[in-house]
C-alpha positions as CSV (number, residue, x, y, z in Angstrom):
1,X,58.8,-95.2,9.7
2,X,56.6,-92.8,8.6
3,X,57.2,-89.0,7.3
4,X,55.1,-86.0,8.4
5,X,55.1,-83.1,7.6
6,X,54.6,-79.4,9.2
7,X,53.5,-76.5,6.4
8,X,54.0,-72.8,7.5
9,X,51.0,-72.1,9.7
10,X,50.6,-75.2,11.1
11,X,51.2,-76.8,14.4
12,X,51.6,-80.6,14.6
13,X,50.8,-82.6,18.4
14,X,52.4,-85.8,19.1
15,X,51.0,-88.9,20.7
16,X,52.3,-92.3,21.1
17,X,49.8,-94.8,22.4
18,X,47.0,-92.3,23.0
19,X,49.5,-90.5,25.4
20,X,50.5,-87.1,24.3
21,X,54.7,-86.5,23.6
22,X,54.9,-83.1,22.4
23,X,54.3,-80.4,20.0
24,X,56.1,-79.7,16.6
25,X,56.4,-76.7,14.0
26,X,57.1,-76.0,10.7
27,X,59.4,-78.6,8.9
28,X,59.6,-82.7,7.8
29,X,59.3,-85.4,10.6
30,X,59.8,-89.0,10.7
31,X,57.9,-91.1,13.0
32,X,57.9,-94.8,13.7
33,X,54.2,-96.1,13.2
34,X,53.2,-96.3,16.8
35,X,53.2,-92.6,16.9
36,X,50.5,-90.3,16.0
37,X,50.4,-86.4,14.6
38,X,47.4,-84.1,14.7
39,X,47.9,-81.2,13.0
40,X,46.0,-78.0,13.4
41,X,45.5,-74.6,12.0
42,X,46.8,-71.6,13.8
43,X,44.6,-69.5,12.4
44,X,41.4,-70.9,14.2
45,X,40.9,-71.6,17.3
46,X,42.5,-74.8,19.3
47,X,40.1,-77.8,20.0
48,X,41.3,-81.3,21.3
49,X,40.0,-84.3,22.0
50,X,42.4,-84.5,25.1
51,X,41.9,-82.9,28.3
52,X,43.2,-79.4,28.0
53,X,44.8,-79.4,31.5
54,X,47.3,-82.3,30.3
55,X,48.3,-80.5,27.4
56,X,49.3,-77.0,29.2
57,X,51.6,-79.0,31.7
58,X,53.7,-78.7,28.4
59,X,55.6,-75.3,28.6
60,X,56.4,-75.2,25.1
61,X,52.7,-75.4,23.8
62,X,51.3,-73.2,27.0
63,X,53.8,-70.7,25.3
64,X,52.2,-70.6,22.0
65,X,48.3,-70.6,23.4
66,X,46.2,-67.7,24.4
67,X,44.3,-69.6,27.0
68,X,40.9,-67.9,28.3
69,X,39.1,-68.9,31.4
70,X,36.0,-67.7,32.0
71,X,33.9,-67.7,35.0
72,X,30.2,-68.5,36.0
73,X,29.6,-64.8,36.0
74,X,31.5,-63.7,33.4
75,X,30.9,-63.8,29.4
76,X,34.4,-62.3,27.4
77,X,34.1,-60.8,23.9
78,X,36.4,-62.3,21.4
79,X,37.4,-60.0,18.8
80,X,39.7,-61.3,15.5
81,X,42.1,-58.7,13.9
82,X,39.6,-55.7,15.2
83,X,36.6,-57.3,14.3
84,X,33.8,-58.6,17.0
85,X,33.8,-62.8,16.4
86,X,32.2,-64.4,19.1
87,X,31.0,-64.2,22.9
88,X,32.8,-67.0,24.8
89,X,30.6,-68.6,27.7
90,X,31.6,-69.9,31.2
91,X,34.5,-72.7,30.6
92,X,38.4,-72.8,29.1
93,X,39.6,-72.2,25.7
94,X,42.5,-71.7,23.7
95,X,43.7,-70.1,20.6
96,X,47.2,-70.3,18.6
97,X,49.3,-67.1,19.1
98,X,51.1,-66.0,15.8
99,X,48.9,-65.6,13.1
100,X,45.6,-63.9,14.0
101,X,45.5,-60.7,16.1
102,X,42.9,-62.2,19.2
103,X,41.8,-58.9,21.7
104,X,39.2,-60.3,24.3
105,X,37.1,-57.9,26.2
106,X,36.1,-59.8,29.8
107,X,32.6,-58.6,30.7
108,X,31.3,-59.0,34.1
109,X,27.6,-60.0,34.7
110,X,27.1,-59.7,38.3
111,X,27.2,-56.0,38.3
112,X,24.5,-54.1,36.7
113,X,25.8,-51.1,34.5
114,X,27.7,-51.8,31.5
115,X,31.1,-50.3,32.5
116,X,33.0,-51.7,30.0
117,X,34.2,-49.6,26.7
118,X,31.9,-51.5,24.5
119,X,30.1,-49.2,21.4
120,X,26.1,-49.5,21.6
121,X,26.2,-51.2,18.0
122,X,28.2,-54.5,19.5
123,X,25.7,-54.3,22.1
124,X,22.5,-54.6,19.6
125,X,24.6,-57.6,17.8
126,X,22.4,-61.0,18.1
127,X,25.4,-63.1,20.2
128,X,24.8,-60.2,22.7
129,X,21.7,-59.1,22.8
130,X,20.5,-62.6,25.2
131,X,23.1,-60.4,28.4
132,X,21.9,-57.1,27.7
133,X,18.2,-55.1,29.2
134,X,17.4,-51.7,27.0
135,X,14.8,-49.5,28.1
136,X,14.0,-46.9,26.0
137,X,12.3,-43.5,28.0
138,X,11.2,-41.4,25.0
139,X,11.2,-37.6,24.5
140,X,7.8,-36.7,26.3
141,X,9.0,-39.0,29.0
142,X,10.6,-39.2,32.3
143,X,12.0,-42.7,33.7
144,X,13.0,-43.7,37.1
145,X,15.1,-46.6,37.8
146,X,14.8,-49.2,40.4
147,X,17.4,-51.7,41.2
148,X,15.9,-54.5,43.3
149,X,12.6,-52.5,44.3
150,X,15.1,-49.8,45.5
151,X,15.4,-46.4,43.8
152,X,18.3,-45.6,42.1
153,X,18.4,-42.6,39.9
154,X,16.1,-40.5,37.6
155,X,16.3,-41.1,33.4
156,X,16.4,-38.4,31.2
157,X,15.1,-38.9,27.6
158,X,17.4,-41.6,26.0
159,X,18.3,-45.5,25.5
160,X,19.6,-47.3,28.3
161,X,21.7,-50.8,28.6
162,X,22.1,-52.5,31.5
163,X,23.4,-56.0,31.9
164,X,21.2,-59.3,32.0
165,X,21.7,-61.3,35.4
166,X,19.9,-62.6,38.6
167,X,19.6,-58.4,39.8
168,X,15.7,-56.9,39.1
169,X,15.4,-54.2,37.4
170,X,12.6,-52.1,36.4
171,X,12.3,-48.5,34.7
172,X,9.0,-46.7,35.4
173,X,7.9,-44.6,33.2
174,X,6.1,-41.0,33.3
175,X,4.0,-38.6,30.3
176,X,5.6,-35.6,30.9
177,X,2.8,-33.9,28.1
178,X,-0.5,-32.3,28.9
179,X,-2.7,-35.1,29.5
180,X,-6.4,-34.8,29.5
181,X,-8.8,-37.0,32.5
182,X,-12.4,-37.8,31.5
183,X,-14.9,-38.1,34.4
184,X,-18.0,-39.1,32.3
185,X,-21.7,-40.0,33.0
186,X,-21.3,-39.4,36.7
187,X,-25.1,-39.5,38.7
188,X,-25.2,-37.0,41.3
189,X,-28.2,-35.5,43.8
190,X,-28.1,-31.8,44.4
191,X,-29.2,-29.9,46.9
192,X,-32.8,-30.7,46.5
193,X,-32.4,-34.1,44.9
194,X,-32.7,-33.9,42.1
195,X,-30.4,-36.5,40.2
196,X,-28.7,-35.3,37.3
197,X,-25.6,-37.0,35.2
198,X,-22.6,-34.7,34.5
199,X,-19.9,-35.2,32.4
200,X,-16.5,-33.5,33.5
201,X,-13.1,-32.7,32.3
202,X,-9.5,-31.9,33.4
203,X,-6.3,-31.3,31.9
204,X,-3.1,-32.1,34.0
205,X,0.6,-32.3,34.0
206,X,3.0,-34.5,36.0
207,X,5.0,-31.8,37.6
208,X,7.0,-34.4,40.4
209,X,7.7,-37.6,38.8
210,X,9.2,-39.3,41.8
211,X,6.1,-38.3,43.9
212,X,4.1,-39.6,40.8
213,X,5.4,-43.2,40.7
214,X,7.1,-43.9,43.9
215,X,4.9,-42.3,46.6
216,X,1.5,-43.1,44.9
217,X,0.1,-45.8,43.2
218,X,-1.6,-45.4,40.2
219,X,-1.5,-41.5,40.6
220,X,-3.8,-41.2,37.4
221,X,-6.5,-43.6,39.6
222,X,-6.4,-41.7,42.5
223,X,-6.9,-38.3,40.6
224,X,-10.2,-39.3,38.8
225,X,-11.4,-40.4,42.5
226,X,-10.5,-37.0,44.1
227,X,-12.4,-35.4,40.7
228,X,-15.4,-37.4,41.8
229,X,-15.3,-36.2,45.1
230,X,-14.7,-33.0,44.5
231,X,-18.1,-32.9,42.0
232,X,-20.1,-34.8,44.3
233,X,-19.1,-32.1,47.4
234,X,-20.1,-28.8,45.4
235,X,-23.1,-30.3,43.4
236,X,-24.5,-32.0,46.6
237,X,-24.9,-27.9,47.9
238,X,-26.6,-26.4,44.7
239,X,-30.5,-26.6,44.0
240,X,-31.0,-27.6,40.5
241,X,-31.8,-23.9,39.3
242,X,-28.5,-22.5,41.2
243,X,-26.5,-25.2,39.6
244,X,-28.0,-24.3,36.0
245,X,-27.1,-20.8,36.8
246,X,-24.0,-21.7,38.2
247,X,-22.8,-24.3,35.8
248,X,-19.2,-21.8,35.3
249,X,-18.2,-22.0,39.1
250,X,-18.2,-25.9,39.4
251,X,-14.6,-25.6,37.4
252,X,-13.4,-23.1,39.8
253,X,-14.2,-24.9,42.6
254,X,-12.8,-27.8,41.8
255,X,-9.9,-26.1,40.6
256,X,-8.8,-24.4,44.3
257,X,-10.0,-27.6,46.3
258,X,-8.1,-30.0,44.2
259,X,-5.0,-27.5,43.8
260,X,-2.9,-29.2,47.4
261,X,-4.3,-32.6,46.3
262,X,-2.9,-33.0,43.2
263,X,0.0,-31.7,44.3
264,X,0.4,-34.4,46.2
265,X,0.1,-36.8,43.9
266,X,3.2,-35.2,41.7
267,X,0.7,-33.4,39.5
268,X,-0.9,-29.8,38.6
269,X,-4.3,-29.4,37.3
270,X,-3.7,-26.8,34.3
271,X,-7.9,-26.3,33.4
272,X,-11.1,-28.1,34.0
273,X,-14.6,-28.0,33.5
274,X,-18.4,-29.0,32.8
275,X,-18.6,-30.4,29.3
276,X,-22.3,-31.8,29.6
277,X,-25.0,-31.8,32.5
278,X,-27.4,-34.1,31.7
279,X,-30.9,-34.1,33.2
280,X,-33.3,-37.8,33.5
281,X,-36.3,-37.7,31.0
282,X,-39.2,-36.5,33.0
283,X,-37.0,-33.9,34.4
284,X,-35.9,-32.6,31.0
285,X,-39.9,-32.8,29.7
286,X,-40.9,-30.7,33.4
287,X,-38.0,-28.1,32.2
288,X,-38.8,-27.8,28.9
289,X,-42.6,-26.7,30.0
290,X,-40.8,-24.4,32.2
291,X,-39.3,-22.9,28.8
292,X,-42.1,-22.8,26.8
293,X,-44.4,-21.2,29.7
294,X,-41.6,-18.2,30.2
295,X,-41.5,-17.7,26.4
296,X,-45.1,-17.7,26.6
297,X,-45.0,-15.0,29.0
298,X,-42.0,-13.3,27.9
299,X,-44.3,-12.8,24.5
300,X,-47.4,-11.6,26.1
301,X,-45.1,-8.9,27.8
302,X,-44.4,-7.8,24.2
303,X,-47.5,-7.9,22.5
304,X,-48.6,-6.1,25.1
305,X,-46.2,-3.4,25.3
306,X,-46.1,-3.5,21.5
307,X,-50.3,-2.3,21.7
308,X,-49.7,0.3,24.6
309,X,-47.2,1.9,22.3
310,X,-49.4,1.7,18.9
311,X,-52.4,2.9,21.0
312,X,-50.2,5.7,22.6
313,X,-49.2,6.8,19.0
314,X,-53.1,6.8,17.8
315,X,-53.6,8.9,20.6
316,X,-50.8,11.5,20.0
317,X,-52.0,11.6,16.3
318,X,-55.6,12.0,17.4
319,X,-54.5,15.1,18.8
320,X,-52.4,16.5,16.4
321,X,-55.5,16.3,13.7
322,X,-58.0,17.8,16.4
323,X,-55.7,21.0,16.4
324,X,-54.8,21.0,12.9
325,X,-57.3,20.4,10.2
326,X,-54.2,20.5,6.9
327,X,-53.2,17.3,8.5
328,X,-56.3,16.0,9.3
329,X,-57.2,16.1,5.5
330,X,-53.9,14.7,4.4
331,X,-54.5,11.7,6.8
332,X,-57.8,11.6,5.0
333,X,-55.9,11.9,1.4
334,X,-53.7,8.9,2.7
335,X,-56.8,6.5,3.3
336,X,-58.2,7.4,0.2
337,X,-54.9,6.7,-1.7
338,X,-54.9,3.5,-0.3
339,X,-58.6,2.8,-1.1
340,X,-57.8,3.5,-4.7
341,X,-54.9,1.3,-4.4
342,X,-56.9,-1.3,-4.7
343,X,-59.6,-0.4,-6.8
344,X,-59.7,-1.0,-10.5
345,X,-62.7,1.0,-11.7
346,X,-65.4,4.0,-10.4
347,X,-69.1,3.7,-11.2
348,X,-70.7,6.8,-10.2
349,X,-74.3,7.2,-9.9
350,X,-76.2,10.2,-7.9
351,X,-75.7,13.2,-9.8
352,X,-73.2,16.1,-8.8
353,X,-73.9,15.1,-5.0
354,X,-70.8,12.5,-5.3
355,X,-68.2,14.9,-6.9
356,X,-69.1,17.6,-4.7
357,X,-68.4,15.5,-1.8
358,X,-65.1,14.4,-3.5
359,X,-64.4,17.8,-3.7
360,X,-64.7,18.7,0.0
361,X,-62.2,15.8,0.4
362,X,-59.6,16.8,-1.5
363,X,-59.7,20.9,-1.7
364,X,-59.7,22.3,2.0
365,X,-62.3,24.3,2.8
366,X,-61.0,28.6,2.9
């Protein structure tokens, strides 16, 4: 005989031949040598190399088991004395009752919200994470959520978990900010064909978000092609010189015929307009002799008026010295002073003849 035996926290399993007997607790045990004792630790969990079915047909060790079955579906959260420990899988196990505190939290994964009272952290741990979707919808955003291609319900700013199984889900996703289109470097013919490139802008808001994802695709597309459009259809009825003069009323007009078809596509146009209009080469040389001949003109006008006044003025103080011979002296006196201005020195020659005529320059005759 042989003794065995049983220390406080341990369970002891008896087999004779390879056939199980029973199960033993604490205390000292004698067994003849055909018979075998495995001994376990209650506080981990129970593994055996027998089939676990054979062993729970014994009521005594079914008793002292916590025995979890989990299903194809399922995944079950074992927690240890409060504490997350483990995510058990599809299959059977079992763990000694007694000694640790076991709390298991069965989870199912054919359903797609996360009903369960589970705190976000155990749902970020790394045993988890593989069963769990986020999608994150940030604070400029709006989210819609579609559960197999069918919509289910808008998202507000926020994090959202959903369970990982065979269901599709997809969260799509729209800028709520003021967003800005550019429609650059388009070539258009106006009215009398002239081709010219203009580059265009528009800033825009998603106003219906469900309208903007759902009933259009690739809204953002589809506006920069009704932009175009809408260009082409007012340029197309300008001459070049109207558009040029025009240039400010393009943005309006686009403005009030785009207004119902952005609306449609779940947006609002907030402002537009003409950044650049671009001309081809020889057109741009042709305009700029335009230019220079106007100015041309425009300075001819000037000079001009500029000589009819200074002849005008001549005239009104050709008059005024006809009828007043003080001030036709002092004008006399002023061209003299301005003579001598620039004259260093005076040779006289002639006799009195020169000072007398000085004289009936500068003292007015009585």
């Amino acid at each position: 005989m042989k003794k065995v035996r049983i220390n406080n926290g341990q369970v002891g399993l008896v087999f004779n031949n390879n056939n199980y007997q029973r199960v033993i607790t604490e205390g000292v045990y004698w067994f003849w040598w055909g018979e075998t004792v495995f001994t376990y630790d209650k506080s981990k969990p129970f593994y055996s190399a027998v089939e676990l079915n054979l062993l729970l047909r014994d009521e005594e060790l079914a008793a002292m088991l916590h025995v979890v079955d989990v299903r194809d579906t399922e995944i079950v959260l074992q927690s240890e004395n409060g504490n997350f420990k483990a995510v058990l899988t599809p299959g059977r196990y079992a763990f000694w009752k007694g000694v640790m505190d076991y709390a298991f939290t069965r989870i199912d994964l054919s359903k797609v919200e996360i009903t369960e009272a589970i705190d976000t952290h155990l749902l970020m741990r790394k045993e988890i994470m593989p069963y769990v979707r986020v999608f994150v919808v940030e604070p400029y955003e709006a989210g819609v959520l579609l559960v197999d291609g069918k919509f289910r319900q808008l998202l507000a700013t926020g994090i959202y978990y959903f369970w990982k199984n065979a269901i599709a889900i997809a969260v799509m996703k729209a800028d709520l900010r003021q967003l800005q289109l550019e429609v650059a470097g388009q070539e258009i013919l106006t009215k009398d064909k002239a081709a010219l490139r203009v580059n265009f802008f528009a800033q825009y808001k998603v106003v219906d978000v469900l309208k903007a994802l759902l009933d259009n695709k690739e809204y953002e597309k589809q506006l920069y092609i009704l932009l175009q459009l809408a260009l082409r259809e007012y340029i197309g009825t300008l001459s070049l010189d109207e558009l040029l003069d025009k240039k400010e009323s393009i943005a309006q007009h686009v403005m009030t015929s785009m207004a119902d078809k952005a609306a449609h596509l779940g947006v609002e146009i907030k402002d537009c307009g003409v950044r650049d209009v671009i001309l081809p080469g020889e057109m741009k040389e042709i305009m700029n002799q335009v230019l220079v001949a106007q100015k041309k003109a425009e300075a001819n006008v000037i000079m001009r008026r500029e000589e009819t006044a200074s002849t005008r003025s001549l005239l009104n103080t050709a008059k005024l010295m006809e009828d007043n011979s003080m001030l036709f002296k002092l004008k006399e006196m002023e061209y003299v002073e301005k003579i001598a201005d620039k004259i260093n020195s005076i040779s006289l020659s002639g006799g009195n003849q020169i000072i007398d005529q000085l004289k009936d320059i500068f003292v007015p005759a009585k």
